[in-house]
Each structure stands twice: as structure tokens, then as C-alpha cells.
N, C-alpha and C positions, 0 to 999 in steps of 0.2 A: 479294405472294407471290413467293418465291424461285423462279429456274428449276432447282433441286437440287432431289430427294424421296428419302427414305426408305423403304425397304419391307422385309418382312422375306421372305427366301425359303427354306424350309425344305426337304430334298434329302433323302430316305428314298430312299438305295442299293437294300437289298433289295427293297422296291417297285416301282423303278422309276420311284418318283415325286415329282414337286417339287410344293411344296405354296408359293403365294402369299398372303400378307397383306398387304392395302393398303389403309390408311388414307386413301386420296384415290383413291378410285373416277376412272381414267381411260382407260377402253377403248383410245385408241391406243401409249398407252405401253405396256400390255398385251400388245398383241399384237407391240410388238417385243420385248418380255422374251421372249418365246417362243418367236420366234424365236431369239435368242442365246441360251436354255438348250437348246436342242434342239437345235443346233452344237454347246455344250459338250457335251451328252450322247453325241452320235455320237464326236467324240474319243476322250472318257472310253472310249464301246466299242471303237472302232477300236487305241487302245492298250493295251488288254488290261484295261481295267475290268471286265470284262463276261468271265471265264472261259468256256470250252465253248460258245463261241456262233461261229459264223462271219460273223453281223451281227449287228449292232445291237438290244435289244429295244426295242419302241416306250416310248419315253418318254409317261407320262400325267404333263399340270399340273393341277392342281388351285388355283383360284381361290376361297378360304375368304371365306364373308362375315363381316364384321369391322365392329368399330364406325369410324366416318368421323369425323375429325378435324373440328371446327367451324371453325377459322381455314388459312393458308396456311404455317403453320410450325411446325409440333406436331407432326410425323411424327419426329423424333428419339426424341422421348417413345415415341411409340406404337409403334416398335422397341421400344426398349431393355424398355420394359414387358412386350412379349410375350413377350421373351427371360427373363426373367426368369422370367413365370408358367410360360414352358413346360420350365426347367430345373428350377422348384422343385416344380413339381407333376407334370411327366412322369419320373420316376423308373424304370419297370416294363421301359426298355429293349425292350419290346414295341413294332415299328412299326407294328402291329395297329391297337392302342388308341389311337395320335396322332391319328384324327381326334376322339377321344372328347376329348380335350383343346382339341381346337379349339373344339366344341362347346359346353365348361363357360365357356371365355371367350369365347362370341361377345357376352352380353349384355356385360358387365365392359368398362370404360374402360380401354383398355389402350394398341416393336416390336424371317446379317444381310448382306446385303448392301446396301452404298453404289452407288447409280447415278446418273452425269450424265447427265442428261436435259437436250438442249436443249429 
């Protein structure tokens, strides 16, 4: 197993919310992604992402469950796959309904951000 992984992490602006898919379920790596989106998020508000606001809205992550990779190097795949389902079947531009698409591929063998993970 390589010390690289793949995950895919999807950012709904008007939400307010970053949505994770992760194909190698690893709680500590988790919780430092979390940390470093919720820095980039304060930024994002702090430099004026975030209009009519004088702080920050609280950012929510949301942790999607997702089919788990069998081996230690198939996370490539299971980006690039989800990216895919979720550009050819999320079409509606509604960020409403993105969890409705999580949902249709949670059974489906399916992934963007690149992260070095030591």
C-alpha cells in the first residue's frame, strides 16, 4: 500500500458545505482534512468569499458513505469514477438535490482533490 491516497472532496459554496468521499475509510486522516478545509474556509471568508457577513459562516463537512476500495491502490479509480458519475448524472445545478446523487451512487462501484498523506 502506497503512503499517497485519493479522495474526492466536493465544496458546495452556497451551502456552506464540503462534502467528503473516501474510499479508505481512515478516521485520522479525516480529521486532519478537516482541519485544513476549515482554515481554507475561514480565508475564503475572511477575503471576501462570504459577502454581507462580518465573520465567517460556520462551515459543515459532511462525511458521505461510499463503497471502500478492496486493495491499497484503487483510490485513483474511485475518484476519477465519481467525478464522472457526478458530472454526468448531476446536471440540475440545484445544490439541494447533490445529496440525492450521493445517495443513487452509494451502492454503485465507483472518485478532486490530490492529498500527501504521510
Amino acid at each position: 500500500m502506497c503512503s499517497n491516497h485519493w479522495m474526492l472532496i466536493v465544496v458546495c459554496l452556497g451551502l456552506n458545505t464540503i462534502y467528503i468521499l473516501d474510499s479508505q475509510q481512515r478516521t485520522s486522516k479525516k480529521l486532519d482534512i478537516k482541519g485544513r478545509l476549515n482554515a481554507a474556509w475561514i480565508l475564503h471568508c475572511v477575503n471576501g468569499g462570504r459577502r454581507n457577513f462580518a465573520k465567517p459562516n460556520k462551515l459543515i463537512i459532511k462525511v458521505i458513505e461510499c463503497p471502500q476500495q478492496p486493495e491499497g491502490y484503487e483510490c485513483g479509480y474511485y475518484v476519477m469514477k465519481r467525478m464522472y458519475n457526478i458530472t454526468f448524472y448531476y446536471s440540475t445545478g440545484n445544490e439541494n438535490d447533490f445529496e440525492k446523487v450521493f445517495a443513487y451512487f452509494l451502492y454503485i462501484p465507483i472518485m478532486v482533490i490530490y492529498l500527501h498523506l504521510n
